[in-house]
N, C-alpha and C positions, 0 to 999 in steps of 0.2 A: 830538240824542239818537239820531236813527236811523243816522245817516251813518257812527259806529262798529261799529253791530253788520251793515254790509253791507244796509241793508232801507232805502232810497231810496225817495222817493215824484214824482209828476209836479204842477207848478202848471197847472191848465189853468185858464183866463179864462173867469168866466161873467157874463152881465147881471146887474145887480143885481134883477132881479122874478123871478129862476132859470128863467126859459124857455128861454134859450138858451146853448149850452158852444160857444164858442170851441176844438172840436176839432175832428182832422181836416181833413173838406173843407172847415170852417168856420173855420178859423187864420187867414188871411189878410184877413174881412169885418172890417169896422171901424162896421157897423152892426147893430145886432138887427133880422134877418127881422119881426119882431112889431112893436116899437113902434116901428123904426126911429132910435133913441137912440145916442150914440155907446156905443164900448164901454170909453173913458177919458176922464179929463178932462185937460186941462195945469195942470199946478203949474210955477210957478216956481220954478226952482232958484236962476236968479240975476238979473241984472237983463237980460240976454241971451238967458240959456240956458232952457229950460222942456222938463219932462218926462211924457212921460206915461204914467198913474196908471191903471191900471185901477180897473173900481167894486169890485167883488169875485173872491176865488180860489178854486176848488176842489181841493184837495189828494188825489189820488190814490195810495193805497196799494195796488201791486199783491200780491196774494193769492197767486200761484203763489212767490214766494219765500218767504214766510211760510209756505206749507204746506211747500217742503222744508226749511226748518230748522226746522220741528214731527218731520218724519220722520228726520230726522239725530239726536235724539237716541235711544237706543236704548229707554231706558224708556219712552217717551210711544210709540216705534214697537210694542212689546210692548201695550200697552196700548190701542191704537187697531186694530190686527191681531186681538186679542182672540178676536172674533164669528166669523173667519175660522179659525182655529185650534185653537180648543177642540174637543176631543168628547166628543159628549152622552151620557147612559148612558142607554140603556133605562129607561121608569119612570120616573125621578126629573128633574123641570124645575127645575133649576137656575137661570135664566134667560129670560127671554119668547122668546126667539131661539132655546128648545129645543122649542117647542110647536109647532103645525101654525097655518100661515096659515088 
């Protein structure tokens, strides 16, 4: 559902007690720092062949695309610009953002 509209996310491997993310300088450890536990298990795929399974994933959605296609549309840009653009009139508070800190 994401992959159509250009907004991709990262799988990064985390332990299953959520202490430790499998990024980074830690991509390559194949143990948790903490309890020391692997960080998959082997499943059998065939009578052979065996793969392995991490316990759990965390799915990272990076923000910085998500804000410029918030900004790309022109209405939501008007509308988020707002606070920046408007001018206050003398006397009359419009808006908390017309008042004095």
């Amino acid at each position: 559902m994401m992959k159509p509209l250009g907004l991709g996310y990262h799988k990064i491997d985390i332990y299953s007690n959520f202490c430790m993310l499998y990024y980074l300088e830690n991509v390559k450890l194949i143990e948790c720092r903490t309890y020391w536990h692997t960080r998959s298990t082997l499943k059998p795929k065939t009578d052979r062949e065996k793969t392995l399974i991490t316990h759990k994933k965390l799915r990272y959605f990076s923000i910085t695309l998500r804000l410029q296609m918030l900004f790309m549309l022109p209405k939501t840009t008007e509308h988020i610009t707002w606070h920046h653009l408007h001018d206050a009139v003398d006397g009359v508070m419009v808006y908390p953002s017309d008042d004095e800190a």
